[in-house]
N, C-alpha and C positions, 0 to 999 in steps of 0.2 A: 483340591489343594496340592494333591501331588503331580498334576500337571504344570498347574505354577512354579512347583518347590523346579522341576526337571528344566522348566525353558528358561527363568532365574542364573540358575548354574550354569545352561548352555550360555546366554547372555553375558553371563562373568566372564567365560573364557571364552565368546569371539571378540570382545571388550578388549580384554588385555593380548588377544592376538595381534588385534587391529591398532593396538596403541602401539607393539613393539614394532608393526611394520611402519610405523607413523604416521597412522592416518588419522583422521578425526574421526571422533565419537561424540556424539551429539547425546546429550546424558538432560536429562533423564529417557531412557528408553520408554515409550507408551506399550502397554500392554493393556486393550480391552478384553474385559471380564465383563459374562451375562449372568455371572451367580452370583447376587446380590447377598447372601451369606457370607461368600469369600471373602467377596470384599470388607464385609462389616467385621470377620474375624481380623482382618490384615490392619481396619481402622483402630481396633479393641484400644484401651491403653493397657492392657494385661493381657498374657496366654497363660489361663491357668487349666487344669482337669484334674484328672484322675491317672493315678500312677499306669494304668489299661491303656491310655491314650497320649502317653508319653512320646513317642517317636511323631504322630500327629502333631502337638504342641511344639515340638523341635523345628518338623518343618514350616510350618509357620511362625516361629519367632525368626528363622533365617529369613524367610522373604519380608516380612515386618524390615528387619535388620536393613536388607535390601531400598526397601522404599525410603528409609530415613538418611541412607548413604546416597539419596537422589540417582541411581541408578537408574530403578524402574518407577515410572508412574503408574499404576491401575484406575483407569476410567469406568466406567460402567457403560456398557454397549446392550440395545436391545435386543432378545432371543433371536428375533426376527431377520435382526441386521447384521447378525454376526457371520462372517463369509466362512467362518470355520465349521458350522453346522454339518455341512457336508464330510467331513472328514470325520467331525464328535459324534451323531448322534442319526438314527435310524430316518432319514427323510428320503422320498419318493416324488415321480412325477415331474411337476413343473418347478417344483421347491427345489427338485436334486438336482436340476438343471440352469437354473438359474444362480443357485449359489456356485456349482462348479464354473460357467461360464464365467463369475466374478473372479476366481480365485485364477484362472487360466489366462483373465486378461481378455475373454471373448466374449463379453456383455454386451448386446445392442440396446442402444438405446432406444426407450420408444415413446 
């Protein structure tokens, strides 16, 4: 959640950078998620907890906030297909290679 809550806020303000230089923003921003948690928290019709988990329930009522101001959309993408694996999450081999080559633009096809 606190990666969402961080590219949200970056999203706001290259949003209104790009609006003050006049440019188009094509709104709702897409943002794939593979944590299907996250996403069910962001779908909830409530953030409630416990007063321990207050600043958690904060950032997720802003990005909540977010999706209803049709800013960002969150799709759900699979573990497998997500090109950011390589940057999140400890993977080796032909996996490490393959996602980086997507993410560099140097994918052959085959």
């Amino acid at each position: 959640m606190k990666a969402l809550y961080e590219l949200t806020i970056t999203l706001i303000f290259v949003s209104n950078l790009l609006e003050e230089l006049k440019r188009a923003v094509e709104l709702p921003v897409m943002i794939y998620e593979d944590s299907q948690p996250t996403i069910d928290l962001i779908n909830q019709s409530t953030c409630s907890g416990s007063n321990r988990s207050k600043h958690f329930i904060m950032l997720t009522r802003f990005v909540k906030g977010q999706v209803e101001k049709r800013l960002i959309e969150i799709r759900k993408i699979a573990g497998e297909k997500n090109k950011a694996n390589v940057l999140t999450k400890i993977i080796t081999g032909r996996e490490f290679n393959d996602s980086f080559n997507k993410i560099m633009g140097t994918a052959h096809s085959q």
